[in-house]
C-alpha positions in Angstrom: -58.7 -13.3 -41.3 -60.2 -10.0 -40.8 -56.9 -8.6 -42.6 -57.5 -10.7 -45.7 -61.3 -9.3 -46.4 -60.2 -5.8 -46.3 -57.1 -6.6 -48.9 -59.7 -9.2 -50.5 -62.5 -6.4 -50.7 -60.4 -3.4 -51.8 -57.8 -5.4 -54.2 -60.9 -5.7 -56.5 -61.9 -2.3 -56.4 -58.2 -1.1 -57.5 -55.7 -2.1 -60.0 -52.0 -2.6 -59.6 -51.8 0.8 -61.2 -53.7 2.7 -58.3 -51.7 0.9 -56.1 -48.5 2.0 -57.4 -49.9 5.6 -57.2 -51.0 5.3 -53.9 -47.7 3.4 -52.7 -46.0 7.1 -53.7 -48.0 9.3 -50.7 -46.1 8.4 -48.1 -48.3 9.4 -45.3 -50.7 7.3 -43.9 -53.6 9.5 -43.4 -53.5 11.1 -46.5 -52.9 7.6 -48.5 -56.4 6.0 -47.0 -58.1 9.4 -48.1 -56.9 9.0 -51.6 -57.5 5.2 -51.7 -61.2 5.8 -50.3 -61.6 8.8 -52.5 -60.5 6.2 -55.3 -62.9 3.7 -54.3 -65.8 6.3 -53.6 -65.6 8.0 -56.9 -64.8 5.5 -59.3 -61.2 7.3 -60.2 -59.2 5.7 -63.1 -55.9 6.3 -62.4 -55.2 9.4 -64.3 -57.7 11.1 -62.0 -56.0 10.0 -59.1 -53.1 11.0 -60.1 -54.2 14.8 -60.7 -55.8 14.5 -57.4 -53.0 14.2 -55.6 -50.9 16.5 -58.2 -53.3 19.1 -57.2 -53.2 19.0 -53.8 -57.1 17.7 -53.0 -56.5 16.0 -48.9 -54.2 19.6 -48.5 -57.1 21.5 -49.5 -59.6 19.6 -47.5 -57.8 19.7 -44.6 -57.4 23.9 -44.7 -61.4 23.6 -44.3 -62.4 20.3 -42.9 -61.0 18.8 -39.7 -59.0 15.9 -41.0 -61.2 13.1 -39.3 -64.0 14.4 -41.6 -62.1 14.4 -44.4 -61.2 10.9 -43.9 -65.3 9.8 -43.7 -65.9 11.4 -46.4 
């Protein structure tokens, strides 16, 4: 149950499109940053897709410990 309100919850907030982009970062960490990110920030999906063209959770990480980039 508790699986189908987080896919319930966040499959409104996205479209098939940010899916397919986020399907493409293979790791885990860095895919629930840029979904969240997503979310947080209202990307359409050209945005997400510079984000993670230019590097944004690589960046983070070089300054933030990656736990805090994940809250954020």
């Amino acid at each position: 149950m508790f699986a189908k309100q987080i896919v319930t919850t966040v499959s409104s907030q996205l479209s098939w499109s940010h899916y397919l982009e986020l399907i493409k970062v293979e790791e885990e960490l860095k895919r629930k940053f840029y979904m969240k990110e997503t979310i947080n920030s209202r990307w359409s999906v050209r945005e997400l897709q510079r984000q993670i063209g230019s590097l944004l959770y690589e960046r983070l990480s070089l300054y933030v410990n990656k736990e805090k980039v994940l809250k954020k």
